[in-house]
C-alpha positions in Angstrom: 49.0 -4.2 -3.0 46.7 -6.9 -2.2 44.5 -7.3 0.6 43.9 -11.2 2.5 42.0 -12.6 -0.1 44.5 -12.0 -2.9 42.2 -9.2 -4.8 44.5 -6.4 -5.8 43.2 -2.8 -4.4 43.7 -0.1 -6.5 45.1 3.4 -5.4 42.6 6.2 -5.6 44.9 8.5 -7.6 44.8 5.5 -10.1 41.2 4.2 -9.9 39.1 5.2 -13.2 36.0 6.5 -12.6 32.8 4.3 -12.2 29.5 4.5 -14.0 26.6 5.2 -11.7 24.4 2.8 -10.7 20.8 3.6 -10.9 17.6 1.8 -9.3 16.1 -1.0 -11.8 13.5 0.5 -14.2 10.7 0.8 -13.1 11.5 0.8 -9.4 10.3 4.0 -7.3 12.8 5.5 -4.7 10.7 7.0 -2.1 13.1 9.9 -0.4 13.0 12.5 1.7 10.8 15.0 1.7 8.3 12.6 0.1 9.4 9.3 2.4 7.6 10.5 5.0 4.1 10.8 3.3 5.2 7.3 2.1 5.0 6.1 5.7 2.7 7.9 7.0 -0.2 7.0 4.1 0.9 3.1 4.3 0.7 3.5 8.3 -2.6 5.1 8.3 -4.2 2.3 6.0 -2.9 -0.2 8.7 -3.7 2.0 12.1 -7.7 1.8 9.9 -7.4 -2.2 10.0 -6.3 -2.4 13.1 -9.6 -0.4 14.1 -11.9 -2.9 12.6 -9.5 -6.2 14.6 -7.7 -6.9 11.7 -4.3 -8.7 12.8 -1.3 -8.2 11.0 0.6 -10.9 9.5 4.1 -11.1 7.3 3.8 -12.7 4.3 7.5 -14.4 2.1 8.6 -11.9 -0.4 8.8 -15.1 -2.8 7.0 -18.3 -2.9 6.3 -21.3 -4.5 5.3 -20.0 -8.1 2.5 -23.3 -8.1 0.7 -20.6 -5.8 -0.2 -17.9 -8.0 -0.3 -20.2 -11.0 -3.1 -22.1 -8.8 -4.8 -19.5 -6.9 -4.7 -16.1 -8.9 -5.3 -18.0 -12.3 -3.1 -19.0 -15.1 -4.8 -17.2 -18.1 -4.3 -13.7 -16.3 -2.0 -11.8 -17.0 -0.4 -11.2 -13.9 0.6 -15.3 -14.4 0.8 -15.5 -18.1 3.4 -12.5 -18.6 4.0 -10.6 -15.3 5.1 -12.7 -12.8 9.4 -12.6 -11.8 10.0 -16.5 -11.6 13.2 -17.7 -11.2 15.5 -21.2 -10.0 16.5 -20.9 -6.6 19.7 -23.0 -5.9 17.9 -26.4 -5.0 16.5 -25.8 -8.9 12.9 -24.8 -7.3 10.6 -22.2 -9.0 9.8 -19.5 -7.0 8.2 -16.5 -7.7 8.1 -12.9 -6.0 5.1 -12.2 -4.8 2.4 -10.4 -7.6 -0.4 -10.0 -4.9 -1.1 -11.2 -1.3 -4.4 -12.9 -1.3 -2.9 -16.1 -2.6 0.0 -15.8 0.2 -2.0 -15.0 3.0 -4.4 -17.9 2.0 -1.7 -20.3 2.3 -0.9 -18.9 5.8 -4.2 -19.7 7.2 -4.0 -22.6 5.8 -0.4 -24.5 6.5 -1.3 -22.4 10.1 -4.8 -24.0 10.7 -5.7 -20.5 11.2 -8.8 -21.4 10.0 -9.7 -24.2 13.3 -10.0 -20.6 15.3 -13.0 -17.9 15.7 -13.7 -17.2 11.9 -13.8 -15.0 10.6 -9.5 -14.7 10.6 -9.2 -11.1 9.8 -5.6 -10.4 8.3 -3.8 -7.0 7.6 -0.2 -6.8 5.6 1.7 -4.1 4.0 4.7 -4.5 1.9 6.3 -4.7 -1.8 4.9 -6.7 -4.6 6.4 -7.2 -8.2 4.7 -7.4 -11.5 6.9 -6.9 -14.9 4.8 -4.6 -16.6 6.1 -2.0 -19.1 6.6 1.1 -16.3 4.8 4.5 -16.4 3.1 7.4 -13.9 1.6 5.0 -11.0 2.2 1.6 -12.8 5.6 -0.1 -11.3 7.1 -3.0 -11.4 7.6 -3.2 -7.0 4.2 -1.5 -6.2 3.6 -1.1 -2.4 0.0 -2.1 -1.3 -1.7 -2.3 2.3 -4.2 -5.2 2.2 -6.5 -6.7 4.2 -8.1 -10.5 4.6 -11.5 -11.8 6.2 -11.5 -14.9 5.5 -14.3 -18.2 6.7 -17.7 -16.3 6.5 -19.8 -15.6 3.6 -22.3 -12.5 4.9 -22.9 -9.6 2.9 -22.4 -7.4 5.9 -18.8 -8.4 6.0 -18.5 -7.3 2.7 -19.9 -4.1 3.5 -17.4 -3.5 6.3 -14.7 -4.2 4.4 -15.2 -2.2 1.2 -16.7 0.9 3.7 -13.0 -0.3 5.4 -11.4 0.2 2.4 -13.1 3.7 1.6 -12.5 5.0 5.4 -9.0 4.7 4.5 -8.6 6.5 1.6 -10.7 9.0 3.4 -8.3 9.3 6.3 -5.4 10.2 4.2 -7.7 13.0 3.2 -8.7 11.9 -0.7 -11.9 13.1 -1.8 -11.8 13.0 -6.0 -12.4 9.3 -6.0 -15.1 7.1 -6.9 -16.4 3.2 -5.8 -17.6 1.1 -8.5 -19.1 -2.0 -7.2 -20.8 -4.9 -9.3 -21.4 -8.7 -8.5 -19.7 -11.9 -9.9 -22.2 -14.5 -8.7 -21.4 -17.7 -7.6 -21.1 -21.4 -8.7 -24.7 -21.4 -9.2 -25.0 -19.1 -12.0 -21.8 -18.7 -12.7 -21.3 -21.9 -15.6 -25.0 -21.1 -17.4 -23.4 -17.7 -17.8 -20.1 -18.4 -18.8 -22.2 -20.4 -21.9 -24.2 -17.6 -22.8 -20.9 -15.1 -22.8 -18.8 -17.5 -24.3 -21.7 -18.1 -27.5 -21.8 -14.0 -27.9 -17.7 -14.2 -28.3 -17.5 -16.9 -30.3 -19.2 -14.9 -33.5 -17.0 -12.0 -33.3 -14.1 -11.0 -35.5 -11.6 -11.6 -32.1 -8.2 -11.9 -32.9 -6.9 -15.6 -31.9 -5.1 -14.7 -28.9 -8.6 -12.9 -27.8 -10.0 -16.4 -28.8 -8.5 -18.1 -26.4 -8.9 -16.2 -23.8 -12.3 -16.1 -24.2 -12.3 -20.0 -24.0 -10.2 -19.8 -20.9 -11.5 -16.9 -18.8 -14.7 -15.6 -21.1 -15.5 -12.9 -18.4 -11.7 -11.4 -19.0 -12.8 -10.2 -22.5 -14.9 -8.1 -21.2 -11.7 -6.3 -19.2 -9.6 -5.7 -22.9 -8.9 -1.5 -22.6 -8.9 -1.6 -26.8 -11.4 -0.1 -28.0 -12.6 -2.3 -31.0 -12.9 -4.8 -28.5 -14.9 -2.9 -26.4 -17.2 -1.8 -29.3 -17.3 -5.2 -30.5 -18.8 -6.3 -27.0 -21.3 -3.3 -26.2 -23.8 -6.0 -26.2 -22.3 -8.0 -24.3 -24.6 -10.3 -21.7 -23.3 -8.8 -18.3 -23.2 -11.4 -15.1 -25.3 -8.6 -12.9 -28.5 -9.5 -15.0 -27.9 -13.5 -14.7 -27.7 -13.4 -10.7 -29.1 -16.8 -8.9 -31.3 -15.6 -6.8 -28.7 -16.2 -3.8 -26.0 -13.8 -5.3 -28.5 -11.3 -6.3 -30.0 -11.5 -2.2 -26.4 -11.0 -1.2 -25.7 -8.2 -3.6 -28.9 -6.5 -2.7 -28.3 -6.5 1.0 -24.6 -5.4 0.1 -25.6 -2.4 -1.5 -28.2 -1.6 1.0 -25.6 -1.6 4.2 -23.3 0.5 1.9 -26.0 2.9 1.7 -26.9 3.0 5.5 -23.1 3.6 6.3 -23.3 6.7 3.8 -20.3 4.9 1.2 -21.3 6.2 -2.2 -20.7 3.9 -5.0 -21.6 3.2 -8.5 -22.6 0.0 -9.8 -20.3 -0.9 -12.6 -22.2 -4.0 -14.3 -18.8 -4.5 -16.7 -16.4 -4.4 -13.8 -14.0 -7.0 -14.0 -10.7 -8.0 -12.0 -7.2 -8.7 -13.2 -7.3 -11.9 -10.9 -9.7 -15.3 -11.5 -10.4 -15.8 -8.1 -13.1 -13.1 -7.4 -16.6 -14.0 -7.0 -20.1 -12.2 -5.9 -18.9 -8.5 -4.5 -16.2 -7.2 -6.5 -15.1 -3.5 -6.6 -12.4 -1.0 -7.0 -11.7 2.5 -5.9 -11.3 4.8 -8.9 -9.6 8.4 -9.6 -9.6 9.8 -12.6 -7.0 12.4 -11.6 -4.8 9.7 -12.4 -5.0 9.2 -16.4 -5.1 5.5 -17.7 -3.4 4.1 -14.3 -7.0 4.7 -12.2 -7.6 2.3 -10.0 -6.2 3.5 -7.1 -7.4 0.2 -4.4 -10.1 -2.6 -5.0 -11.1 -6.0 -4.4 -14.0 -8.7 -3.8 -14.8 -11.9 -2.1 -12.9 -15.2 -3.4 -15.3 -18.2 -2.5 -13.5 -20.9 -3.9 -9.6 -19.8 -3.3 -9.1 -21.8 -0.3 -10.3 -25.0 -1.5 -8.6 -24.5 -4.9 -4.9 -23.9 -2.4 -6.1 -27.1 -0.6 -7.9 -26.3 2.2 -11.6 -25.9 3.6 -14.0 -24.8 1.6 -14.1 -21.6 3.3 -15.0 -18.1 1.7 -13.1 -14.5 1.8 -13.0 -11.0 1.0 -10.6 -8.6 1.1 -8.9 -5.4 -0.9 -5.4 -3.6 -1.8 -4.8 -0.2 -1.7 -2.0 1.1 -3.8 -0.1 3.3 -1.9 2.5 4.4 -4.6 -1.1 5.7 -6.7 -2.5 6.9 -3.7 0.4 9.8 -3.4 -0.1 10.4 -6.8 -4.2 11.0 -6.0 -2.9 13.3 -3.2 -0.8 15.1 -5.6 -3.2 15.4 -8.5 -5.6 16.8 -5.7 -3.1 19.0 -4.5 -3.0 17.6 -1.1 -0.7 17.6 1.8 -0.9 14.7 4.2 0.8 14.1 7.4 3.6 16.0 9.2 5.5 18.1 6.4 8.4 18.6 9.1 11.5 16.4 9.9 12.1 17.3 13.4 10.3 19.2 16.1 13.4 20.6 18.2 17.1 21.4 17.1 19.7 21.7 19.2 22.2 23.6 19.0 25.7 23.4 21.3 28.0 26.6 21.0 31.6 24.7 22.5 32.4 21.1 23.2 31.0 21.1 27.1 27.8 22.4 25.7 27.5 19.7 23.2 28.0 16.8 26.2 24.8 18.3 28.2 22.8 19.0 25.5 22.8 15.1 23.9 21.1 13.4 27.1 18.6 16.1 26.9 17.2 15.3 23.6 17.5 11.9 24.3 15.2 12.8 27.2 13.2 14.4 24.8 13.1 11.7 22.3 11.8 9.1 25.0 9.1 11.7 25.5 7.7 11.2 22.0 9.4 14.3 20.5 11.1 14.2 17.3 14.9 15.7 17.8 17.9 16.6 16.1 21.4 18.7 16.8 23.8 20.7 15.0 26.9 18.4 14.3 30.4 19.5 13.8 31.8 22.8 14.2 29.1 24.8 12.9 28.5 28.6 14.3 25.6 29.6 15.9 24.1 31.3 12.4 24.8 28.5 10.0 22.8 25.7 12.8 20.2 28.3 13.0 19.8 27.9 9.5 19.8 23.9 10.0 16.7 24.4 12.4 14.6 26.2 9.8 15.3 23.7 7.0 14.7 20.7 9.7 11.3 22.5 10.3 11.4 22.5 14.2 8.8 24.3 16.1 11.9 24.9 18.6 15.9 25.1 19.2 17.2 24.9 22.1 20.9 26.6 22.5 23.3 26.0 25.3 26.7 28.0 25.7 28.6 28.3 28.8 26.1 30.5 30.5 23.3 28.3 29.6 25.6 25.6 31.1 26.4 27.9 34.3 22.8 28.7 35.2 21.6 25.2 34.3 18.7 26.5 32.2 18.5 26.6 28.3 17.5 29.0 25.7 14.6 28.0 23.9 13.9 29.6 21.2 10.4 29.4 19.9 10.6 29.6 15.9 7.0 30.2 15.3 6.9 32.8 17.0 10.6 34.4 17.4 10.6 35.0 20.8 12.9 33.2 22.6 12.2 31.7 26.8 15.2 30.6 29.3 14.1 27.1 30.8 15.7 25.4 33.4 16.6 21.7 33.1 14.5 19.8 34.9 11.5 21.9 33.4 12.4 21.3 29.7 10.1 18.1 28.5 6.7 19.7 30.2 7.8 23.0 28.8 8.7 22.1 24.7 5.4 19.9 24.9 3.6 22.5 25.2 5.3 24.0 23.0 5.5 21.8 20.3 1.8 21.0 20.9 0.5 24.6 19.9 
């Protein structure tokens, strides 16, 4: 037998079996029961930015791959080894996107965002990709919440958003996490130093590829996790103690609005960022619950990213949060956040007649704000009972024939198993209340 388009369709009774498909490697599902806490951590990070007049925008999956290769820096290794790049069909490289800052950057820019009231203050949410080799909280599609101030260069900017940043993490209820926080400088101290780091490097037993990293990106040495490199570098001269006095003015009054706003952090003097980009405040939210995969959030400011992307020479700071590690933190600190419950009333129909009223009464209910679901099939009153308590509902509502006869329904409170007969009209008022206890 063949279907319109000439390909043959094989009988079931003949069909081999399939092999399974499973997600790429690498790639988190996020299901229920968890999907919810999914939802409701990356919504609360937003709802916080929306607090502070942060605006969201909707970044490409994929762009033009020049733009991380420009603006996050060709000798990191998010560029060098974890980017997915690919031909599109008009034999353009694009790449799916590794982080947003670049992305968002472009926005303001091709947008003349930037024309406006500065600074432009930017939220976004979504899926990046990095090809890295996949373990606990390390995935190649991550899912970050971010935010973007971008056009003003004032420390207490900084200080809103990294106390931003940690009001966030606090909402979703983590506690066992710490802020490290150090300074970058700026182009005014930034070369002599690079010098002086790069002299210390260059008589040291570094393997070559080590070698030319430190003549790339000297500063990214300091960032190798093995430890005969780290030993090697102990002595390292650290950027914090070669501050212009402009940075080290901007890092002082940094720390000093942290401390007013009660955000506790550490300063971290070897802190460095997997992104070239980052200059003056940089700093990352750490849990240790975690294992090697800490970082759980972080950022800094960028000063020179717009003009490197082509526009104004503008400054910015912003941060990610991880949401996939943040779950993790919630686990590891044996955390619940959010509603644990699918639905707060079940209904339940006992005959066809019944079913008919009942469905414009949850609808009724769901217009209220009220999360509802029904017993579907043929299912006896027992067996959707038992559909009630794994849906978690505060409430069911049953309507029979008498129900239907009367024109009131049984509510049946499932907290506290008492049950209350409630006519129609009196319904929504009455399973607020309920629901609300």
């Amino acid at each position: 037998m063949e279907n319109f388009r000439g390909v043959k369709i094989v009988g079931v009774t003949n069909a081999k079996k399939l092999p399974t498909i499973a997600a790429p490697k690498g790639v988190p599902d996020y299901l229920p029961p968890q999907s919810p806490t999914f939802l409701q951590v990356r919504d609360t990070f937003a709802h916080q930015s929306h607090l502070a007049g942060y605006e969201h925008i909707e970044l490409p999956v994929f762009e033009d791959t020049h733009l991380f290769a420009r603006g996050v820096g060709e000798s990191t290794d998010v560029v060098s080894k974890e980017m997915y790049t690919f031909a599109d069909r008009g034999d353009r490289s694009v790449t799916l996107r590794p982080e947003g800052t670049a992305g968002v950057m472009r926005a303001v820019i091709e947008h003349n965002l930037d024309r406006g009231q500065l600074p432009v203050k930017l939220s976004y949410y979504g899926p990046f990709f990095r090809y890295e080799r996949p373990q606990a909280g390390r995935y190649r599609q991550l899912q970050q919440v971010g935010v973007e101030a971008i056009g003003v260069d004032d420390p207490y900017l900084d200080a809103e958003v990294i106390a931003l940043a940690d009001a966030s993490l606090r909402a979703i209820g983590l506690e066992g996490y710490r802020l490290e926080l150090t300074s970058l400088g700026d182009e005014s101290c930034r070369p002599a130093y690079r010098e002086k780091l790069q002299e210390f490097l260059f008589k040291l037993p570094l393997d070559e590829a080590t070698k030319e990293r430190a003549r790339i990106n000297p500063l990214r040495v300091l960032d190798d996790k093995r430890p005969e490199v780290q030993e090697m570098t102990a002595d390292a001269p650290l950027m914090v103690d070669h501050l212009s006095p402009e940075s080290q003015q901007h890092f002082e009054t940094l720390t000093g609005v942290l401390e007013d706003l009660g955000v506790a952090f550490t300063i971290n003097p070897r802190l460095v960022r997997g992104l070239d980009y980052y200059t003056k405040s940089t700093f990352e939210f750490v849990h240790d619950g975690l294992g090697a995969q800490s970082g759980i959030g972080g950022g800094g400011r960028y000063d020179g990213l717009m003009a490197q992307l082509g526009g104004q020479e503008l400054s910015g700071i912003g941060y990610a949060l991880g949401v996939d590690r943040c779950l993790l933190a919630l686990e590891a600190e044996n955390k619940q956040f959010g509603r644990q419950t699918r639905v707060d009333v079940y209904g339940v129909a006992m005959g066809e007649d019944a079913k008919r009223a009942l469905m414009p009464m949850l609808n009724t209910l769901r217009a209220a704000g009220i999360r509802c679901d029904m017993a579907f099939g043929d299912r006896g009153l027992k067996g959707a009972m038992k559909g009630a308590d794994r849906a978690g509902a505060a409430c069911a509502l049953v309507v029979g024939d008498r129900e239907l006869e009367q024109g009131v329904v049984a509510v049946k409170n499932l907290r506290e198993h008492t049950q209350e007969m409630v006519e129609q009209h009196a319904l929504v008022d009455y399973v607020q209340r309920l629901v609300a206890s």
